[in-house]
Structure formats: structure tokens, C-alpha cells
C-alpha positions in Angstrom: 0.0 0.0 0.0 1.2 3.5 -1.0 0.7 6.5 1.1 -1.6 9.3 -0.1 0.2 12.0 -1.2 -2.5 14.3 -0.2 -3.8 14.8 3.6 -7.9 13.9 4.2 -9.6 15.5 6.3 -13.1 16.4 7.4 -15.6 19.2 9.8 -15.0 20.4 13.0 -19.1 19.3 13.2 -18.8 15.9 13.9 -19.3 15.3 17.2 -22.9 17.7 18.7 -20.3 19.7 20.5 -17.8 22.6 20.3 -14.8 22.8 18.3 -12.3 21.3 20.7 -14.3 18.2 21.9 -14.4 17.6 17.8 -10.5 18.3 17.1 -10.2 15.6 20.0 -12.6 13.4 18.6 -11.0 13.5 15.2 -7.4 13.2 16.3 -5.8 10.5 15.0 -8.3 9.8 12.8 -7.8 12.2 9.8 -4.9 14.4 8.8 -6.7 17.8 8.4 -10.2 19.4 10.8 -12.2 22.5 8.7 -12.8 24.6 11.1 -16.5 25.5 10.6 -16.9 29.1 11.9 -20.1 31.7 12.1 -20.6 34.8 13.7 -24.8 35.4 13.6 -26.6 38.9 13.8 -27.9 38.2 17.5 -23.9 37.8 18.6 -23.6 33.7 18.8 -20.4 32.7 17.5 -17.9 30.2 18.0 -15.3 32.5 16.8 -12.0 31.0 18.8 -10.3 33.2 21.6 -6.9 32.9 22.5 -7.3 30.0 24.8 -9.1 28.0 22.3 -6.2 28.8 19.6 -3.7 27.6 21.8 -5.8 24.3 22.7 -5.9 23.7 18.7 -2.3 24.5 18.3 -1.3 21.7 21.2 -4.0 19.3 19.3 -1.6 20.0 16.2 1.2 19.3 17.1 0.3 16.2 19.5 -1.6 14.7 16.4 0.3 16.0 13.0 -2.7 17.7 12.0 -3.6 20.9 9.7 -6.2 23.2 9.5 -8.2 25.0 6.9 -10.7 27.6 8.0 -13.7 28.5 6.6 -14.7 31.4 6.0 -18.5 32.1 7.7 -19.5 34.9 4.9 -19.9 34.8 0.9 -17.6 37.6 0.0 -18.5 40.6 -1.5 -18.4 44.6 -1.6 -21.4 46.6 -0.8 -24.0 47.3 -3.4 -21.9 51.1 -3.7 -18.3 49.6 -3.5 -17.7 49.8 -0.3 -14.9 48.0 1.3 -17.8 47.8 4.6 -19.1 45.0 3.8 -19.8 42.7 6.7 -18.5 39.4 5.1 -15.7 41.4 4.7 -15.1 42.5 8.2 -16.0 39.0 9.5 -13.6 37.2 7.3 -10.6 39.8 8.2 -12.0 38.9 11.9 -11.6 35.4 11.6 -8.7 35.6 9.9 -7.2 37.9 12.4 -8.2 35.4 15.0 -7.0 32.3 13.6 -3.7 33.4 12.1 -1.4 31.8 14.4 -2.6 28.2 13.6 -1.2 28.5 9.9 -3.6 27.3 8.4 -3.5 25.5 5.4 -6.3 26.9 3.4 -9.3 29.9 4.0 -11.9 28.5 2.2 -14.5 31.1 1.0 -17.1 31.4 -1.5 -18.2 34.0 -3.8 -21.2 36.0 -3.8 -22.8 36.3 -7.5 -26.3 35.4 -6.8 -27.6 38.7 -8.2 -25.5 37.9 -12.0 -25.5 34.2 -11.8 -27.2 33.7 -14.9 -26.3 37.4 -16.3 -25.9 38.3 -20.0 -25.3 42.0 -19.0 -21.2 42.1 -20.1 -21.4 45.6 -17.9 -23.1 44.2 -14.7 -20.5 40.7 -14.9 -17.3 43.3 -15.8 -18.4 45.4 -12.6 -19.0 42.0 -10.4 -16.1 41.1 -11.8 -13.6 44.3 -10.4 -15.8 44.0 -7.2 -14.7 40.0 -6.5 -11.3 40.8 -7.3 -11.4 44.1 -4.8 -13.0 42.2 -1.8 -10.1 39.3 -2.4 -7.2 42.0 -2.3 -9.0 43.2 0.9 -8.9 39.6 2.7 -5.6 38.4 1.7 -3.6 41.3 2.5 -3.8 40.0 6.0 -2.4 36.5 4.5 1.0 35.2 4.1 0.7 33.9 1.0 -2.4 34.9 -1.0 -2.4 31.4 -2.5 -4.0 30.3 1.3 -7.4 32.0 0.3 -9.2 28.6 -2.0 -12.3 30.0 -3.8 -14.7 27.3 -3.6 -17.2 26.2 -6.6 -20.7 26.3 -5.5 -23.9 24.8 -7.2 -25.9 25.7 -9.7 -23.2 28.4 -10.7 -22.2 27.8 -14.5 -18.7 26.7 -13.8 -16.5 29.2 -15.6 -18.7 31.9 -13.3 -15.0 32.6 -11.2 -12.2 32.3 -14.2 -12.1 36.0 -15.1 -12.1 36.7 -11.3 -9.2 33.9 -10.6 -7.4 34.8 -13.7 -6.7 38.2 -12.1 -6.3 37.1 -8.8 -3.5 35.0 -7.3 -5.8 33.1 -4.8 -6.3 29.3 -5.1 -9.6 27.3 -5.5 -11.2 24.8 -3.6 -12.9 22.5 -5.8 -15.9 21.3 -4.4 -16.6 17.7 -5.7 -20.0 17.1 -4.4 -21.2 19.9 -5.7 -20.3 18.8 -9.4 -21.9 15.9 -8.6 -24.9 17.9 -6.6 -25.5 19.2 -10.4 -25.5 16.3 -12.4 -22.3 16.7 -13.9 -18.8 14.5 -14.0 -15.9 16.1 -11.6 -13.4 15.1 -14.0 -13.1 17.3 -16.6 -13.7 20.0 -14.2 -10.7 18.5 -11.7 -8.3 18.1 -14.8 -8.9 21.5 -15.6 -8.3 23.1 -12.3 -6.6 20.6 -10.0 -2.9 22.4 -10.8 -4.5 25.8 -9.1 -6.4 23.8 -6.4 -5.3 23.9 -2.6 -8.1 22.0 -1.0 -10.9 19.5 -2.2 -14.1 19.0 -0.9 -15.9 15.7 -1.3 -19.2 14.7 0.1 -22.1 12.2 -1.2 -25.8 13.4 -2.5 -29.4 12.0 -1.1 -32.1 14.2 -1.0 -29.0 17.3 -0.6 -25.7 17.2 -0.3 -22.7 17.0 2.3 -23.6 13.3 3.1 -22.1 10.2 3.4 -19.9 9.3 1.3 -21.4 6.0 1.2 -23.9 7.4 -1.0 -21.3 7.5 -3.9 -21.4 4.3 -6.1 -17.7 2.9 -5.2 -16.7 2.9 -8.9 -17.5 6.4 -9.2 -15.3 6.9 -6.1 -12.8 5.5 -6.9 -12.2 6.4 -10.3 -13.0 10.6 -8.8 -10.2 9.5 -6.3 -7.3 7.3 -9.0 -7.8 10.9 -11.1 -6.8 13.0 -7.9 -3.9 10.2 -7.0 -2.7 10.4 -10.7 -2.6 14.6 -10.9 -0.1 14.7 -7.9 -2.5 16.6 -6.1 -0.6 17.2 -2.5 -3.2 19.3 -0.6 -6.4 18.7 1.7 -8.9 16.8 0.6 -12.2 17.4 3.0 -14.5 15.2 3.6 -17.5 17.9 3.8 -19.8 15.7 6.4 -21.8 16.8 9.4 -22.8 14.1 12.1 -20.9 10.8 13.9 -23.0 8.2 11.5 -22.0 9.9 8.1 -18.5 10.8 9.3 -18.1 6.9 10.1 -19.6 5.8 7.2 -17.6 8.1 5.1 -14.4 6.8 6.6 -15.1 3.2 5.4 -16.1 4.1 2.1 -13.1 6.4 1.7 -10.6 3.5 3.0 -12.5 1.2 0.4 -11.8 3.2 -2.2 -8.2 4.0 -1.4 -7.9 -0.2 -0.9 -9.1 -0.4 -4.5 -6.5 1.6 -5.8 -4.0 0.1 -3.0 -3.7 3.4 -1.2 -3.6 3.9 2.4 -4.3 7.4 4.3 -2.0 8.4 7.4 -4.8 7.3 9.7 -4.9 3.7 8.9 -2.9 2.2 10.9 -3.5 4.0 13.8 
């Protein structure tokens, strides 16, 4: 059995708890936690303090595991340009906050709703300047812009972010279940985009997505997973699961798969 070259990882929702009970929950077990964070409008948030930070850190390094974050908002400028925005604020706030954990990857998604399905080449060019603006604004705080993964999101046409990424130096996040979510076959989408990709996301489809992976025919997960293998691909691939039963369902199909193909994550022998 080879190792995988990339690290797989899953939610910091596993477990009906906070985030550290999860991380402890999943340590060991996977290579890589998202840390799912929100901020609401009434103030509930599980935005981490400085005690929690230093918990996850330990955690790390007891565990060899990563991080990603993601980010609670969809990103975008006011409806006048303004850099006020509160997904804005929030993610420079949880980036701020989580900064010394090094994370990986800050997931975050777009927000196009209002020219989705636009023909207007004025209203996309100014949506367009706008994305790229509110990027600049959140990874000026980062390292390494290439941390900040834009993330594909459903019913989108899938070229919706090229213009955006082509004059941006972030990376993507390619979400796998929602290609599947939409009827369509990851592959051509992964062997266009893998080479820019940071972090994956891969979930299974019921009646919605992010579930088990056990509701992915094996053959389609395994040949979604030989494709990854085969690009060299050496980042985090999420499995994007909420909930103990999926999570350990989604483990044994994973660790089918990877048999199949006579690859073996980190966590399997522990």
C-alpha cells in the first residue's frame, strides 16, 4: 500500500459539540479538521479566543494535524463599493483570529447570486472588479495569497470565477460534491483546475448534499479518487460531512476506495 500523497480531512461538526471536543474526537483519525466558523446577527459565534487557539495548536502538534478555516460569509463589496461590507469585516475577523494556527487553506465562497445567470457584459465586468477588490481586501492579511481557496458552489455555471481567478493570485477549492450535486462528471472539471487547487471537498448526494460518502457508487469513487492520485495533487482533501453516523460511514467508504486503488491514508494504521 502507498501513502496518499495528499492529507484527508473532514468538519470540526462531527461530534454535537464545540470545536475542541471535535478536534479531540478526530485526532488521529484524519490528517486535516475545517474549522467551521459563524458569527450570527444576535452575537452567537464560536469564533476562537486565544485559549481556544492555543488548545488547537497543542492538538496540532500532538496529532500532525492541519487546518483549513472556513470562512463564515460569501464575499463581497457593498451594493456602492464599499470596502464595509460585513462578510468582509468577518472574514478579516476570523482571519485575524486564527492566524497563528497556519492554516492551510481559508476557504470562502463568492457571492454572485444577483448575476449568476447574467448576459449584462457591464453588470459581470463590474461584479467582476468587485470580486477581485474584496479578495485583495482579505488576503492582504495573508502570508501567501495562494492560502485563500475559492470554492465552486452549485448551480453556478462553472466558468462563473475564471475572469475573477485569472486576475487574482488566490487558489480554489474544488468542491466535488457539488459537481456531482448538479448532475455533472468532476473530472473534466478536476483536470482543468486541480494544478491551481489547494483543498478539495468531497461529500455524497441524497435528498441534498454533504452526506455520506457512502452514497457514492464505489466505482465512481474510486475512479474521482485514481484521477486526484494520478494529478499529484498534494493538498487537503475534506470530507465535507456533518454528524458521527455519516462521518463513520464516510471513513469506510473512503478506506474502500483507497484499498481499490491500493492506497492507504495516514490514519490507517492507527
Amino acid at each position: 500500500m502507498k501513502p496518499t500523497p495528499f492529507r484527508i480531512g473532514t468538519t470540526s461538526y462531527i461530534i454535537p459539540d464545540e470545536i475542541i471536543p471535535n478536534v479531540r474526537f478526530l485526532a488521529g483519525q484524519v490528517e486535516d479538521v475545517e474549522l467551521v466558523l459563524f458569527e450570527a446577527d444576535e452575537g452567537m459565534n464560536n469564533l476562537p479566543g486565544a485559549a481556544t487557539i492555543h488548545a488547537l495548536k497543542e492538538l496540532a502538534g500532538q496529532h500532525q494535524l492541519s487546518y483549513t478555516v472556513h470562512l463564515p460569509l460569501d464575499l463581497r463589496l457593498a451594493a456602492d463599493g464599499s470596502q464595509q461590507h460585513r462578510s468582509i469585516l468577518l472574514a478579516r475577523k476570523v482571519i485575524e483570529s486564527t492566524l497563528d494556527l497556519d492554516p492551510w487553506a481559508y476557504v470562502v465562497h463568492l457571492d454572485g447570486r444577483e448575476i449568476m445567470n447574467s448576459t449584462n457584459q457591464a453588470n459581470i465586468s463590474k461584479w467582476n472588479d468587485q470580486a477581485v477588490r474584496a479578495l485583495e481586501l482579505v488576503t492582504e492579511l495573508l502570508p501567501d495569497a495562494r492560502q485563500l481557496a475559492v470554492e465552486n458552489l452549485e448551480k453556478y455555471p462553472l466558468n462563473f470565477w475564471d475572469e475573477v481567478l485569472r486576475r487574482s493570485p488566490v487558489s480554489r477549492c474544488i468542491d466535488i460534491g457539488h459537481l456531482w450535486y448538479d448532475g455533472l462528471d468532476p473530472l473534466p472539471y478536476l483536470e482543468k483546475h486541480i494544478n491551481r487547487a489547494r483543498v478539495l471537498h468531497i461529500h455524497g448526494i441524497a435528498e441534498r448534499d454533504h452526506k455520506s460518502l457512502n452514497k457514492v457508487p464505489i466505482d465512481e469513487l474510486v475512479r474521482v479518487i485514481d484521477f486526484i492520485h494520478r494529478s499529484g495533487f498534494q493538498g487537503v482533501m475534506t470530507m465535507e460531512i456533518f454528524g458521527e453516523e455519516d462521518f463513520h460511514s464516510s471513513m469506510a467508504a473512503m478506506q474502500a476506495a483507497l484499498k481499490r486503488l491500493s492506497l492507504e491514508a495516514a490514519w490507517a494504521n492507527k
